[in-house]
N, CA and C of each residue as an Amber inpcrd file, in Angstrom:
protein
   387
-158.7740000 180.9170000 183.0350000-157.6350000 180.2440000 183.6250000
-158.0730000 178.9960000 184.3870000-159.3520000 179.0310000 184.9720000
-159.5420000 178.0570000 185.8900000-160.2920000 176.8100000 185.2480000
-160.0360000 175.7910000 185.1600000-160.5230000 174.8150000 184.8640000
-161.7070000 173.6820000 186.1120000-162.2990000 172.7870000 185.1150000
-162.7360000 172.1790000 186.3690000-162.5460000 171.8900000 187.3550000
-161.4860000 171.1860000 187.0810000-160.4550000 170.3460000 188.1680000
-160.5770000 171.5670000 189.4410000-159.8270000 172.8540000 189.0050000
-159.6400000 173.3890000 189.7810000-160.7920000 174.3530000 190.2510000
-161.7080000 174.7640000 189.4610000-163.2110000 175.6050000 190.0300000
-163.5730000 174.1310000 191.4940000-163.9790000 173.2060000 190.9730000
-164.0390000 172.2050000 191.6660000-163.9340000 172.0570000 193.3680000
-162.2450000 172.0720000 193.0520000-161.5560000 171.7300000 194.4600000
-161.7470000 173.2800000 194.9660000-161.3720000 174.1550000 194.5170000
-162.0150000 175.4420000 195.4900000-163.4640000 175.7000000 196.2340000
-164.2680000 175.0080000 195.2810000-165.7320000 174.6440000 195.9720000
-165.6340000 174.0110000 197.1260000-164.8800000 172.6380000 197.0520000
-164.3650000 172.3960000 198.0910000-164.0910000 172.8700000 199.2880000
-163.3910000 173.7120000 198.6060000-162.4990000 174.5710000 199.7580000
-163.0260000 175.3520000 200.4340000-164.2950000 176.1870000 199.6680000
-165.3470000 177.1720000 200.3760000-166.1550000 176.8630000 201.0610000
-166.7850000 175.9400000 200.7520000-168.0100000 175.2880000 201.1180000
-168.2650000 173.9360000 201.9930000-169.5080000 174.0020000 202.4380000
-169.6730000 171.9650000 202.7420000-170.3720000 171.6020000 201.9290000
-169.5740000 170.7480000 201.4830000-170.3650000 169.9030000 200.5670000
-171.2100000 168.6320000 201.0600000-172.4310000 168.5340000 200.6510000
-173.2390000 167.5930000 201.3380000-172.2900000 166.2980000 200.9380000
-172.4220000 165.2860000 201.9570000-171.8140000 164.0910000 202.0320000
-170.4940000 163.6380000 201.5000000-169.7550000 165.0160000 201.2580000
-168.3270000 165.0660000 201.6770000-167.9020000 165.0630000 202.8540000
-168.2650000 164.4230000 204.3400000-167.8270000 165.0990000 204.9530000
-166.3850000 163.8270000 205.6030000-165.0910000 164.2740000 205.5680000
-164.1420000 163.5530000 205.4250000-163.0860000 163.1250000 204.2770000
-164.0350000 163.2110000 203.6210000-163.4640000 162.6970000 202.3810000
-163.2170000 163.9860000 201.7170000-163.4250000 164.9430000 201.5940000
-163.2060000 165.9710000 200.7460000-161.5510000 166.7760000 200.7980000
-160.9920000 166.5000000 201.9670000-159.5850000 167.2860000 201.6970000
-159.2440000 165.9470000 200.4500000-158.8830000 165.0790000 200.8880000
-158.4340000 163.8040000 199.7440000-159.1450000 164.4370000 198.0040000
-160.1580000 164.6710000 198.3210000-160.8030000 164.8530000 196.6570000
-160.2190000 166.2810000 196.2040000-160.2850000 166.7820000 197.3380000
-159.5010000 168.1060000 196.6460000-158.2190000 167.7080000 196.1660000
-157.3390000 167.3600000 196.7480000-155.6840000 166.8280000 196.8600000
-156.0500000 166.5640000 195.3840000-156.4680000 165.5780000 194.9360000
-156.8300000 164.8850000 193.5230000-156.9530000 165.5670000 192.7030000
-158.1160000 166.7130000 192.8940000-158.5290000 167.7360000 191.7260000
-157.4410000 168.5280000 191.2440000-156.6640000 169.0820000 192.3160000
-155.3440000 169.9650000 192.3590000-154.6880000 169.5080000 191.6510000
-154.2800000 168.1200000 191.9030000-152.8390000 167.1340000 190.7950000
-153.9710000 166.9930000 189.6830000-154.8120000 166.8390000 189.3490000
-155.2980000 166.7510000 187.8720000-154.9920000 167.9200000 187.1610000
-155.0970000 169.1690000 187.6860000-155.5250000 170.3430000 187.3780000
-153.8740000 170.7720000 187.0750000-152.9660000 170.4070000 187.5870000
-151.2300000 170.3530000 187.5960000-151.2490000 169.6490000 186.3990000
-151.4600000 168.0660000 186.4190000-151.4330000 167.1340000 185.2040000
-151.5530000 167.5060000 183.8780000-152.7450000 168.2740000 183.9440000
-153.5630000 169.2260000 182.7550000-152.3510000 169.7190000 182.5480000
-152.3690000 170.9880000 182.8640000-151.3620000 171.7130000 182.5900000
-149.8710000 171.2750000 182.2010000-148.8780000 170.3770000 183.0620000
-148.3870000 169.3460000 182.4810000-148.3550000 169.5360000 180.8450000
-149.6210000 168.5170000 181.1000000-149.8860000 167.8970000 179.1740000
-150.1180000 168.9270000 178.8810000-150.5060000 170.1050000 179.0810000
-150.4660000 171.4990000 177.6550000-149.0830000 171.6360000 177.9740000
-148.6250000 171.6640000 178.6500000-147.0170000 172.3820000 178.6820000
-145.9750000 171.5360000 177.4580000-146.3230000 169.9530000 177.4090000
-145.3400000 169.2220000 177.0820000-146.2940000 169.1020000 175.5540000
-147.7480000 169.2330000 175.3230000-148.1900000 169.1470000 173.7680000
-147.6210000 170.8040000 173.0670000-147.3890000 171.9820000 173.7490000
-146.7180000 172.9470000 173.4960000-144.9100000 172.7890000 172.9310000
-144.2500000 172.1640000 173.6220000-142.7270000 172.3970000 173.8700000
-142.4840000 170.8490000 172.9070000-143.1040000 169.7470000 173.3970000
-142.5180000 168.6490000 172.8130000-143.8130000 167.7590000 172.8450000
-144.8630000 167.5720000 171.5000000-145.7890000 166.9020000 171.4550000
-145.5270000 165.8610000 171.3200000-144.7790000 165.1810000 171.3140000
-144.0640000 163.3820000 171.2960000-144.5920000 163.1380000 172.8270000
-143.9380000 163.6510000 173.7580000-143.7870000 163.5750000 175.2880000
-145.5910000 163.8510000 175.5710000-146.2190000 164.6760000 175.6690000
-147.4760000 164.8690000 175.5440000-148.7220000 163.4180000 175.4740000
-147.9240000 162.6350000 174.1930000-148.8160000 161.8020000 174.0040000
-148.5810000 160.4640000 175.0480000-147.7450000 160.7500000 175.9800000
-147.7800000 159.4070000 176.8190000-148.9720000 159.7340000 177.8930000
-149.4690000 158.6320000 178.0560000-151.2400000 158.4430000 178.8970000
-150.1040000 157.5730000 179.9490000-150.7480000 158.0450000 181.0720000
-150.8910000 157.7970000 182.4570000-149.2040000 157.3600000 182.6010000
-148.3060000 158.4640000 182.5400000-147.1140000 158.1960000 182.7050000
-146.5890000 159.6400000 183.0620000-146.8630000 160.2450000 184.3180000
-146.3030000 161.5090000 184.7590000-144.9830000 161.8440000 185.5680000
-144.6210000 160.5350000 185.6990000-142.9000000 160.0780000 186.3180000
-142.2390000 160.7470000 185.4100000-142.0640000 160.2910000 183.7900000
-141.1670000 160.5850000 183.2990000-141.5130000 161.9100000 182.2130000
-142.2790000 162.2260000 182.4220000-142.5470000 163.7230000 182.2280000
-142.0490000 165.0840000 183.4340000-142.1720000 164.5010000 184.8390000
-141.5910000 165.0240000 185.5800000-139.8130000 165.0550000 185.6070000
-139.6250000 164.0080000 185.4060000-138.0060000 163.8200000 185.2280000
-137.7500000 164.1110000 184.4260000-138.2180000 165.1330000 183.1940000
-137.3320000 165.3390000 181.7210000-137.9560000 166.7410000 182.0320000
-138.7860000 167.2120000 183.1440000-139.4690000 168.6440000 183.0910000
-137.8950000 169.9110000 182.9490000-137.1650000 169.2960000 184.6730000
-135.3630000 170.0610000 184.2920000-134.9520000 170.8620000 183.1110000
-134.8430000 169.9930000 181.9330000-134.3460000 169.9050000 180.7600000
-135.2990000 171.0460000 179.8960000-136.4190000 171.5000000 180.3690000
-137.1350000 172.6530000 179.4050000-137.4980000 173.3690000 180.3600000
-137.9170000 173.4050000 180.9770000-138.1380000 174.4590000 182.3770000
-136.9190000 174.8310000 183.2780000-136.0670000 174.9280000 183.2740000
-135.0190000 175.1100000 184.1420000-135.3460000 173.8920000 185.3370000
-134.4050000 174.3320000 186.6570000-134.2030000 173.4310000 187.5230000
-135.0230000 173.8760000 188.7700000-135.6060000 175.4210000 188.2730000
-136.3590000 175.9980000 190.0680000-137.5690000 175.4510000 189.4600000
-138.7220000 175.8150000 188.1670000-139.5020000 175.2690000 187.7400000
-139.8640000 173.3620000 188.0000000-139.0510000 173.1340000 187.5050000
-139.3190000 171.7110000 187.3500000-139.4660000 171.0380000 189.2920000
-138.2330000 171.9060000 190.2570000-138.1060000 171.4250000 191.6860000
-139.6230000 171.6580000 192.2020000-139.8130000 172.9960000 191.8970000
-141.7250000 173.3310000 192.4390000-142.4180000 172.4670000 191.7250000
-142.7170000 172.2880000 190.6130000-143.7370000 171.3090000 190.2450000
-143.9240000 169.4000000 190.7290000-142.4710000 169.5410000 190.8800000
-141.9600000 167.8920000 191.4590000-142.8500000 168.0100000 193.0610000
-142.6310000 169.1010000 193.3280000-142.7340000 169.1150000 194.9790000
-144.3800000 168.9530000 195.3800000-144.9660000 169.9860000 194.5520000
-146.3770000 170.1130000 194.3550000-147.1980000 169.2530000 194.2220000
-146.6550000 168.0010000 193.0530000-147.3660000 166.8390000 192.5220000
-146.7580000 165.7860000 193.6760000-145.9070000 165.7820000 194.3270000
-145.6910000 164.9980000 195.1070000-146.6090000 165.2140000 196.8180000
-146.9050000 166.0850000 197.0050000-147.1900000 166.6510000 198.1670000
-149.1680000 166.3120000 197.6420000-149.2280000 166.8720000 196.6590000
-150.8490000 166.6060000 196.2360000-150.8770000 164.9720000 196.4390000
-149.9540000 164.0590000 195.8360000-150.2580000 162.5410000 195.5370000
-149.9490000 162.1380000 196.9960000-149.3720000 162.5680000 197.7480000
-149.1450000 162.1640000 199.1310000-150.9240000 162.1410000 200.4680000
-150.7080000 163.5890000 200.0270000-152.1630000 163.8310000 200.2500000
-153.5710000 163.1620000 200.2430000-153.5390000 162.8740000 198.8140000
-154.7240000 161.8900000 198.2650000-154.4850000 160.1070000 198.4520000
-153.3390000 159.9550000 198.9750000-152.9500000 158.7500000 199.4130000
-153.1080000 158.0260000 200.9030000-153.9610000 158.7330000 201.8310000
-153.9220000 158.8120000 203.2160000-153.8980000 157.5520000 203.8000000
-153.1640000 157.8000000 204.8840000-153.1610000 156.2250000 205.8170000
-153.7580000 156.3520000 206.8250000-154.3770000 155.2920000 207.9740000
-154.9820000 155.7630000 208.7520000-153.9360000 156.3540000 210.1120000
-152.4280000 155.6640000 209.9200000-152.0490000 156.0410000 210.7740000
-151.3860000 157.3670000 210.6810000-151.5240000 158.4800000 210.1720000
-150.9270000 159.4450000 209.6380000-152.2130000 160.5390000 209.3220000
-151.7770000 161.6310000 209.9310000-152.8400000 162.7180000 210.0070000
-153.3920000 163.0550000 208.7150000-154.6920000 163.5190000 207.9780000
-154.6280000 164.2360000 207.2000000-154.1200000 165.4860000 206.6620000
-154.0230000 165.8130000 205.2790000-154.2050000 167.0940000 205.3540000
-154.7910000 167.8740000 205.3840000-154.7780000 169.5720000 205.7020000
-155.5610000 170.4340000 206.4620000-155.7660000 171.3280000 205.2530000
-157.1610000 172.3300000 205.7670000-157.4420000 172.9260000 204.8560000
-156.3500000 174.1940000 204.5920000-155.4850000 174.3650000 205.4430000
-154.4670000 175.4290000 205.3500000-153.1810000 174.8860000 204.4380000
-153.3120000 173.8460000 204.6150000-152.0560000 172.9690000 203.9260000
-152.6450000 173.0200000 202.1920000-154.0630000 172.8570000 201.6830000
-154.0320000 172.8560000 200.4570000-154.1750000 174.1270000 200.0880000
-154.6400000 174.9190000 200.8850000-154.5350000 176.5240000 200.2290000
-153.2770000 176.6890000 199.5610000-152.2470000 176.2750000 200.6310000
-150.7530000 176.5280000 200.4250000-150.4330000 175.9870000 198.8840000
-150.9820000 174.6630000 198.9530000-150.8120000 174.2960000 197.9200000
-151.5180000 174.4120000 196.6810000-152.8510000 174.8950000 196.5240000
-153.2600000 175.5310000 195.5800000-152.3870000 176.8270000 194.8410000
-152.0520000 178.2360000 196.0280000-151.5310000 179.0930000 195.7460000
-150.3460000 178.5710000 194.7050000-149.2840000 177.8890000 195.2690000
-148.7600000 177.4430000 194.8710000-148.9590000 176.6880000 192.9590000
-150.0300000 176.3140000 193.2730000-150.2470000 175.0950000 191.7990000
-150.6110000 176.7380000 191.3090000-151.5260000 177.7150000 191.5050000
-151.8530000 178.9830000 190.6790000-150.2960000 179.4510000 190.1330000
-149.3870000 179.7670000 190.8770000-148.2020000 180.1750000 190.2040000
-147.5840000 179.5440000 189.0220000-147.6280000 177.9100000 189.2210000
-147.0880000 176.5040000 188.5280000-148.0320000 177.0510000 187.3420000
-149.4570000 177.0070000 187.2330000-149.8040000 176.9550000 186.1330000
-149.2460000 178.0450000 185.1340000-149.2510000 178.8300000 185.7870000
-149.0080000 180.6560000 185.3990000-147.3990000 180.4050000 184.5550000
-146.5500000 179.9680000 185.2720000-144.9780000 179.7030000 184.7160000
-144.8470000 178.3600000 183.4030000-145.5670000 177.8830000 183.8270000
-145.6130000 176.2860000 182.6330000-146.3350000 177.0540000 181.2650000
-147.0900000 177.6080000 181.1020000-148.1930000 178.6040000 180.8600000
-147.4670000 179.5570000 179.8540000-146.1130000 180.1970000 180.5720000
-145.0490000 181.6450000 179.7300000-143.6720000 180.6110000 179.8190000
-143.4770000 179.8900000 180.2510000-142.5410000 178.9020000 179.8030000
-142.1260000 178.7370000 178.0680000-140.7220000 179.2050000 177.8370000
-140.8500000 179.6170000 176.3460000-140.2590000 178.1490000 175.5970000
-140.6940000 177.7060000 174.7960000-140.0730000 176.6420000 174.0940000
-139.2380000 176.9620000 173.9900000-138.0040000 175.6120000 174.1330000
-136.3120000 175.6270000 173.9870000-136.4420000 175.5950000 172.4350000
-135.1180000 176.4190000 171.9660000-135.1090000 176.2890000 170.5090000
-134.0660000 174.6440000 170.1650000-134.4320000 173.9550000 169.2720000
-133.7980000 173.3300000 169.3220000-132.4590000 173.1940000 168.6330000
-131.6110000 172.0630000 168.8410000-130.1210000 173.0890000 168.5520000
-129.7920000 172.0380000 167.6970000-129.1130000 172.9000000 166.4330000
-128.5150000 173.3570000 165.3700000-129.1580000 173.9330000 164.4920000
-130.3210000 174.8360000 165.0200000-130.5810000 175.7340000 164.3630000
-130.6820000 177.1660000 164.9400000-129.9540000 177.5520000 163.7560000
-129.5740000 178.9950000 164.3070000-130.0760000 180.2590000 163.4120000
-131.1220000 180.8140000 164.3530000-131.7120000 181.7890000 164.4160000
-131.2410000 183.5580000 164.5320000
């Protein structure tokens, strides 16, 4: 189940990493939304491989997510990738985030993957089965 991205940022998470020091909630934040992204693109080369093949365009993969995942699916994953890209975006005037805050949000991305994952392709319609 676990991919780089995400073996990765849990290292992170366990450990000190030599000459991470500061910079590593941000790299985690990153690994997490890659590791979402991933998944993402298997979800959408699964359900609709047209959509799949767009490179570096996760806006409108998020905004058409609704439409095959229902509306609780698609709200958690919006929230997740937004909260990760917020994260990895830091200002100086604005606190980081904490290592309790990405747990949250790991747990979280573990469920996301898990549902995108048994997420059943929509049949498409006018055919009837």
């Amino acid at each position: 189940m676990s991919t780089v991205y995400l073996a990765t940022a849990d290292r992170l998470l366990r450990t000190v990493v030599p000459g991470a020091r500061g910079a590593w909630p941000r790299a985690c934040a990153w690994l997490l939304r890659l590791e979402l992204e991933a998944a993402l693109d298997g979800f959408w080369g699964r359900v609709r491989p047209e959509i799949a093949t767009a490179t570096h365009a996760q806006r409108p993969k998020l905004l058409m997510l609704p439409a095959y995942t229902g509306p609780d699916i698609a709200r958690r994953v919006n929230y997740v990738w937004w909260a990760l890209s917020r994260a990895g975006h830091h200002h100086y005037y604005e606190l980081g985030i904490t290592a309790a805050e990405l747990l949250r949000l790991r747990g979280e991305l573990v469920v996301l993957l898990e549902l995108l994952r048994n997420c059943p392709a929509p049949v498409p319609k006018g055919n009837s089965s």
